[in-house]
N, C-alpha and C positions, 0 to 999 in steps of 0.2 A: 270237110266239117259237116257234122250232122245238122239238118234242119232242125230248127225251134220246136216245129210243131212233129216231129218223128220222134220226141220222147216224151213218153205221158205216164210216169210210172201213179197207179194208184193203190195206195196200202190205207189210205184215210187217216192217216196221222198215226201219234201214240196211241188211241186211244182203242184202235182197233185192234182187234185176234188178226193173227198174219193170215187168214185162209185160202191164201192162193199160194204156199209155200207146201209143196208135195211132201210127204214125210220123208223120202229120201234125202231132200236136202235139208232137214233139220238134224240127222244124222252127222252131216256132215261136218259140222260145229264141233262131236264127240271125238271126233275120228284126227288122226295125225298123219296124212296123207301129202307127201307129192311124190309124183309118177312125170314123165314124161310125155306128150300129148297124146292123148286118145284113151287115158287111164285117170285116174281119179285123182283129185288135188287138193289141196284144204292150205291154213295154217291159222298159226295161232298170234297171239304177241308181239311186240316189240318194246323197248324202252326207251323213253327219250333221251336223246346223248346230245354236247356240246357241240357244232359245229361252229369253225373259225370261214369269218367271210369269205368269201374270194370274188373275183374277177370275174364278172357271168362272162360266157362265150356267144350266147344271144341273147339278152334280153331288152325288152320294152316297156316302159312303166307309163302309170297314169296314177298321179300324188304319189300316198306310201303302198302303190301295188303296184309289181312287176312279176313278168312270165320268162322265166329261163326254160331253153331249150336243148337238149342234145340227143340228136336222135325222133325216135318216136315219142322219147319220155318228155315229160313236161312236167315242172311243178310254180309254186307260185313262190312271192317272197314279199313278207307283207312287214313291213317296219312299226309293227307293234308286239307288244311281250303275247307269247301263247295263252296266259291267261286271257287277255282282253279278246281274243280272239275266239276260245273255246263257243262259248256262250251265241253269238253267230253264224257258228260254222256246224251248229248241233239245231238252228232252229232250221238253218238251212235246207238240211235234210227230211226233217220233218216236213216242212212246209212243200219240198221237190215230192211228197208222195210216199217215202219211207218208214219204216221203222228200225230204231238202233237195237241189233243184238249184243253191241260192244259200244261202252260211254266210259272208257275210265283216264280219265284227265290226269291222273299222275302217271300215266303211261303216254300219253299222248298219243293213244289210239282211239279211234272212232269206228264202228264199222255198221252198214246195214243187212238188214235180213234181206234175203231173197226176195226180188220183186220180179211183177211181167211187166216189159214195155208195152202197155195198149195201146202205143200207137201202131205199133208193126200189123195189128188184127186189119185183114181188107173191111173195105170199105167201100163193098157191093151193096145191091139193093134187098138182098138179102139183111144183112148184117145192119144197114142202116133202118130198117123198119122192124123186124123179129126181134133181131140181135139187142135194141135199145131197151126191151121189155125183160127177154134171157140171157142178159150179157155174161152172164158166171158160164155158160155154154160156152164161150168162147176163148179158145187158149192159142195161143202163140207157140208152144211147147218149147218157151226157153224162158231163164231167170236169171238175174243179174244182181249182183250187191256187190258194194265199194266202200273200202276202207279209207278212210284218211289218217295221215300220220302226220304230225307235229313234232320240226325238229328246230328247236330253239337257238338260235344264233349267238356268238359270243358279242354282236354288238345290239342285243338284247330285240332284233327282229326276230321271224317266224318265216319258216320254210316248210309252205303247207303240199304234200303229195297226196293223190287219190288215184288210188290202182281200184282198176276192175276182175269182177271173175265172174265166170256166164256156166250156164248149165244146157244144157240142153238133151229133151226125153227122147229117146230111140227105142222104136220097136226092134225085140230082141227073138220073136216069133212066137207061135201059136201057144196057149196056156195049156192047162192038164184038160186032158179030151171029154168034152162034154163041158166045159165051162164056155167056151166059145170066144172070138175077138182073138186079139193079139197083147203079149204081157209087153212092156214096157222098163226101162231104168235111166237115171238120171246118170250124162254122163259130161263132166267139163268140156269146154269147148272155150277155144283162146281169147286172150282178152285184147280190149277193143279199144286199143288207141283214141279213135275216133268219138269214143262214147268219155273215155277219162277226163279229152279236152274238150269237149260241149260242158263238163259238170265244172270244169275249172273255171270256164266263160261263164257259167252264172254264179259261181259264185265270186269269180270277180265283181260281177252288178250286185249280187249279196253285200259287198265292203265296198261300194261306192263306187264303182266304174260306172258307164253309161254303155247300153245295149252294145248302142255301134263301134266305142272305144273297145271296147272287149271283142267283140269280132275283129278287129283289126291288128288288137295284141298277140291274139290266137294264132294267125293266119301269119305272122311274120317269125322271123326266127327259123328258114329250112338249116339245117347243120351237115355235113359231110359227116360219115361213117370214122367212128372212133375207135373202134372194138376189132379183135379179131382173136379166131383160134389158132394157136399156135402149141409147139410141142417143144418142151425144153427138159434136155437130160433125161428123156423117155418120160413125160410127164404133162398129161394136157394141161395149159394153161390160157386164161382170157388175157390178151395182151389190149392193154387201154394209153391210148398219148394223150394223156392226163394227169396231174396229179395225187396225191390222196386225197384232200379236202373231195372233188368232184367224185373222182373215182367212188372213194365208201360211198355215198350220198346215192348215186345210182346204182350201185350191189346192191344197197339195201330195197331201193323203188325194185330191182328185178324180181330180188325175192319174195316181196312183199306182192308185185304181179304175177308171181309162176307158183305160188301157192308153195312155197316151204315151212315149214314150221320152224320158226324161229327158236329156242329156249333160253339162249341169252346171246349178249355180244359185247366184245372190248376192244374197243377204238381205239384203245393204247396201244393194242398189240394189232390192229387191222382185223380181226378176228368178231366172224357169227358162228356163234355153234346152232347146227340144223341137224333136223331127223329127216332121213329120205326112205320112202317107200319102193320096195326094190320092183319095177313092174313082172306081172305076171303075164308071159306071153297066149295067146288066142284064151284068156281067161275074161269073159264080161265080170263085173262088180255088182254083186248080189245086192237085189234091193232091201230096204230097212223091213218089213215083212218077213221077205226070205230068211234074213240072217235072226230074226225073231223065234221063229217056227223049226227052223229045219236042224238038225244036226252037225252041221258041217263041220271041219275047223275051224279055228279064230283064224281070225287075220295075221298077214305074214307081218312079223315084227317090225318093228322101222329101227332102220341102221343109222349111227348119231355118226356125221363128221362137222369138219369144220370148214368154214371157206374163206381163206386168207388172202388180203388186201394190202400188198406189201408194194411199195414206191418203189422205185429206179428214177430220181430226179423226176423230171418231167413227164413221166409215161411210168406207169403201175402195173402188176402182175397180181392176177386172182388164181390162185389156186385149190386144189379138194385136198384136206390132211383127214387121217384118221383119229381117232382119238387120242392119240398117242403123240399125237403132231406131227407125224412124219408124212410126209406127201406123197397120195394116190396116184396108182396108176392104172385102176381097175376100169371095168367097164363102167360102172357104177360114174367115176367120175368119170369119165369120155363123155357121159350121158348131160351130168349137171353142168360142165363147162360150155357143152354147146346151147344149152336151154338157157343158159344167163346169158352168152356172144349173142344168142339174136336176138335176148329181149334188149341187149344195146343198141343194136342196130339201131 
């Protein structure tokens, strides 16, 4: 668990212009991206869908807040209606440092803009004496912004998730000769378990836990390994010993962490439809500049499939279908089934 004082995100509230948000990642808001690690990621949306209670497999509560766990993922579960909740969970953010580039309550998405953790800047004698005067000098060269999603219970509680997604700028080598330095791009870098459950522990003290009850709820709850890749009738598939209710709930938190673009989804049929971007091998991802200025082609189109959430009694099968609903066996999905099996892990 991350220390208190190791996150200090400062954007100044609403009231501020985001200026520490590089133009490339404001691009990436437009853009309909996910790739595989090491390539470019985004997404868009979600809608809030019914879920029927279940049976947590760990969880801890203090009054009407409890922290289920399985896995790395962690979400909260608060026994009051989303409404009553919104309003809290939006000053929250604001008040941790943020700005929301996504508020829209009939969706039950929340999301913020790109920030720097200034706590990660050292805090030499340098930095502590210049730095306090020139601090905009000073970059981290990484940024962070976190979605939360709100998915409303059938016994009229709230099951609040917050997935993270990080950037981080790479020199890509020397610029047009005679300009001098080194050029730079912004390129995803994995998210951070450890950063999603520090924002869940405040905002549990946000709805009324107490500092050290919240560190305690946090910290309890390890879970054994649920997920795995498996291959059925030449066909990769996530194989989960769980059932649906669980099962969709964390597809969706993967998704929602590995950056796919969502465009819709039906929990009738176990079913998100997503657009995936096909990666391009030893190709970096041109900066917003670049693709401004230069000639180039457009971007490689993104291919729509869907990923199916289908029960076997006790234990569920996730699958990649094409649009046509018949089920992949491309690289493409070999790629998406292992990037959802490890963000269950």
């Amino acid at each position: 668990m991350l220390q208190g004082d190791r996150v200090d995100y400062k954007t100044s509230g609403a009231k501020a212009p985001s200026l520490d948000v590089p133009p490339d990642l404001t691009q990436l808001s437009r853009e309909s991206r996910y790739v595989v690690p090491g390539t470019a990621v985004t997404a868009n949306t979600y809608q809030v869908g019914q879920s029927a209670p279940s049976v947590p497999t760990a969880a801890v509560s203090v009054g009407d807040v409890r922290i289920e766990r399985e896995g790395n993922q962690r979400w909260l579960v608060v026994n009051r209606p989303a409404d009553k909740l919104w309003g809290p969970v939006r000053d929250f953010w604001l008040e941790s440092g943020f700005l929301l580039s996504l508020d829209q309550e009939n969706l039950g998405i929340m999301e913020t803009d790109y920030a720097e953790n200034r706590a990660k800047l050292p805090q030499d004698f340098i930095r502590n004496t210049i730095g306090k005067v020139f601090d905009s000098l000073y970059s981290t060269g990484e940024r962070d912004k976190f979605r939360t999603r709100f998915e409303r219970r059938a016994d009229n509680g709230t099951e609040i998730y917050i997935s993270h997604r990080g950037m981080v700028e790479v020199v890509t080598g020397n610029r047009t000769a005679g300009t001098g330095g080194d050029s730079t791009i912004w390129q995803p870098r994995p998210s951070d378990p450890e950063l999603e459950a520090e924002f869940l522990r405040r905002l549990m003290v946000k709805l009324g836990v107490s500092n050290e009850q919240s560190k305690a709820l946090v910290a309890a709850g390890v879970t054994k390994q649920t997920s795995r890749v498996a291959t059925v009738n030449n066909v990769p598939v996530v194989q989960i010993d769980e059932g649906f209710e669980r099962a969709w709930r964390r597809v969706g938190l993967a998704l929602d962490r590995t950056g796919f673009t969502v465009e819709d989804r039906d929990r009738a049929q176990g079913t998100y439809f997503v657009r995936y971007v096909e990666p391009v091998a030893n190709k970096s991802e041109p900066g917003f500049f670049s693709k401004l200025f230069s000639g180039s082609p457009s971007a490689i189109p993104p291919l729509k499939y869907r990923i199916n959430v289908k029960s076997q009694g006790e234990s569920t099968v996730v699958s990649v279908l094409n649009t046509q609903g018949a089920a992949e066996s491309s690289a493409n999905a070999q790629r998406i089934v292992k990037v959802i099996a490890d963000d269950l892990k």
